[in-house]
N, C-alpha and C positions, 0 to 999 in steps of 0.2 A: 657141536660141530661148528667149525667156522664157515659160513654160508659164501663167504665173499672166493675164498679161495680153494672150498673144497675137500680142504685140507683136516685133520684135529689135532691136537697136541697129545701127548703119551701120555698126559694125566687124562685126558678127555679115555682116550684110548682105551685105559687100561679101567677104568669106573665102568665103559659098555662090556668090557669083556667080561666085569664084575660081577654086572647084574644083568646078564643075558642079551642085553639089546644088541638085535640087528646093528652092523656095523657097513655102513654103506660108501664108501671110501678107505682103503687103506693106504696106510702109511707107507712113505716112498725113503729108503734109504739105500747111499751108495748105488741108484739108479736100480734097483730092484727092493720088489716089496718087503716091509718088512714082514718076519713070522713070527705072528703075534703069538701064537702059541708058546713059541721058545722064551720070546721075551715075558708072556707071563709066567712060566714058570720057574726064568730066573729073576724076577722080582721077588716072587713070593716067597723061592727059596732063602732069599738075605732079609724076609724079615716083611715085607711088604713094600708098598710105593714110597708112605711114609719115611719109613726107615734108612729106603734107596736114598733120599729125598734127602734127608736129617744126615747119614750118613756118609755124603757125597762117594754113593757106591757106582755111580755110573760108568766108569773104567770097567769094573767087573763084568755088568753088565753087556758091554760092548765084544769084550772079550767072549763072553759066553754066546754071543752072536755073530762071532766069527767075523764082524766086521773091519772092510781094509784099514792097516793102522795108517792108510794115509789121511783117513778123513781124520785130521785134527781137530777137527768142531764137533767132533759126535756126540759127546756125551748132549753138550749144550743145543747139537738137534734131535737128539732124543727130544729131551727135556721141552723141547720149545717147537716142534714140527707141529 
């Protein structure tokens, strides 16, 4: 967790949801929270974070999340929130 702003990135993110830990701020996207449940289970379905990672699948991802195609920066705030 990033202490300064609260905040964690979707790799932080998705390690807590890995291995069980309490997750005590969630993630803010398109001005509503993300659902982390959807997001991990379309990570996992493409193969895992790694894979997303390795594979620059995060369009997919995005798309799976129903989020607006206006945010042009998504993938890269996924990745970096």
């Amino acid at each position: 967790m990033d202490n300064h702003s609260g905040s964690c990135s979707i790799t932080q993110t998705f390690v807590l949801l890995c291995t069980g830990t309490p997750i005590n701020r969630l993630p803010i996207m398109a001005k509503s929270v993300l659902d982390l449940y959807e997001l991990y289970n379309l990570v996992i379905a493409r193969g895992g974070l790694v894979d997303v990672i390795n594979k620059k699948l995060w369009q997919e991802i995005i798309k799976g999340l129903h989020l607006p195609s206006s945010i042009t920066s998504a993938a890269f705030t996924l990745r970096t929130q």
